[in-house]
GUBA-531855 format. One record per atom (N, C-alpha, C): x, y, z. Coordinates in steps of 0.05 Angstrom, whole numbers, plus 5000, padded with zeros to 4 digits. Each point is the difference from the previous one (the first is absolute). Layout:
# GUBA-531855
XYZ...
//
This chain:
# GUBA-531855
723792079322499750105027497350145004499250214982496950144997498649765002499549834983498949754998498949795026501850005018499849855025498850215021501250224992497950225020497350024997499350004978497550054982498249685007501149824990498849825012499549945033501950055018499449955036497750335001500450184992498250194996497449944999499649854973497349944993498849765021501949865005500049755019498150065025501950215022498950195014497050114999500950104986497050204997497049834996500049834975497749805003500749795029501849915009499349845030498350275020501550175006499350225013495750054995500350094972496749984998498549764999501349745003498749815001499050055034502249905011499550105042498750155007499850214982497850335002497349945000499249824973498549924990498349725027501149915010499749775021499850105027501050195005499150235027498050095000499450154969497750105002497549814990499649805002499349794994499249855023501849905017498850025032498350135013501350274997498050205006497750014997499849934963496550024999499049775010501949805007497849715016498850115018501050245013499350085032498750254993499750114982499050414996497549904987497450134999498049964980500550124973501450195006499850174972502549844970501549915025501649864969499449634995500550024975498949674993503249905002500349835026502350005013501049634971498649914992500849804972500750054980499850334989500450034976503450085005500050155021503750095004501349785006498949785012501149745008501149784978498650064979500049954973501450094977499550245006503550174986502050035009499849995021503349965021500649674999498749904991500349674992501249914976498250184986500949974965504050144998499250265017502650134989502449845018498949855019503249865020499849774980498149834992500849764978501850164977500850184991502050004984502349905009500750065016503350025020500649665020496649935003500349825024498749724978501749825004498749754987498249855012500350005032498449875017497750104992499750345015497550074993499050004974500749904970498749944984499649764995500849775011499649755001497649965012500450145024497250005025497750104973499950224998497950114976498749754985501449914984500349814985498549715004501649945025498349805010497150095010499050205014497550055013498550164978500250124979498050044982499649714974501749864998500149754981497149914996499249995031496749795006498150264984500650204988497650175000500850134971499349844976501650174978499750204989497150115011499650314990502350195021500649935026501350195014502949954987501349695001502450034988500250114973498449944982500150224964501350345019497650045014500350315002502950085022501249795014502549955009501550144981500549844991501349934973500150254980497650144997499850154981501550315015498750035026501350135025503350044985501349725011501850045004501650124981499249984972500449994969500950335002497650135007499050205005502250145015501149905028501750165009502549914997500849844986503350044984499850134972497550104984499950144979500150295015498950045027500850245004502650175011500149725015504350045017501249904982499949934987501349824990500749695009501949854982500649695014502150135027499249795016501750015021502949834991501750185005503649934998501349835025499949844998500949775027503449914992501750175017502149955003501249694996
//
């Protein structure tokens, strides 16, 4: 029971900062002061845990560029060593 809470918990919380991450990310398309790609990009990385589409999309549009997909890739490595794997019901 802890278990399933703990996981929709964790579930939550990284979708939540992914959207955070993509608001403020917009934003900087439009503000000078923020580099509105870099949040667009971590609110990208952290919704491809949860969302397959959006990591398929990833996937397919860095492929053509293999220094960006390595660092995709290494990204992503990066943020399931820090959340951990994502638990998909």
């Amino acid at each position: 029971m802890k278990s399933k809470i703990k996981k929709k918990l964790k579930r939550v919380f990284i979708v939540t900062l992914g959207v955070l991450f993509i608001i403020v990310g917009l934003l900087g398309l439009v503000l000078p002061l923020l580099q509105g790609w870099f949040f667009l990009a971590i609110g990208g990385l952290l919704l491809s845990m949860y969302s397959p589409g959006i990591r398929t999309w990833m996937d397919r549009h860095t492929i053509k560029y293999p220094k960006l997909h390595a660092f995709v890739q290494r990204a992503h490595t990066w943020t399931e060593r820090v959340f951990g794997a994502p638990e998909v019901d």
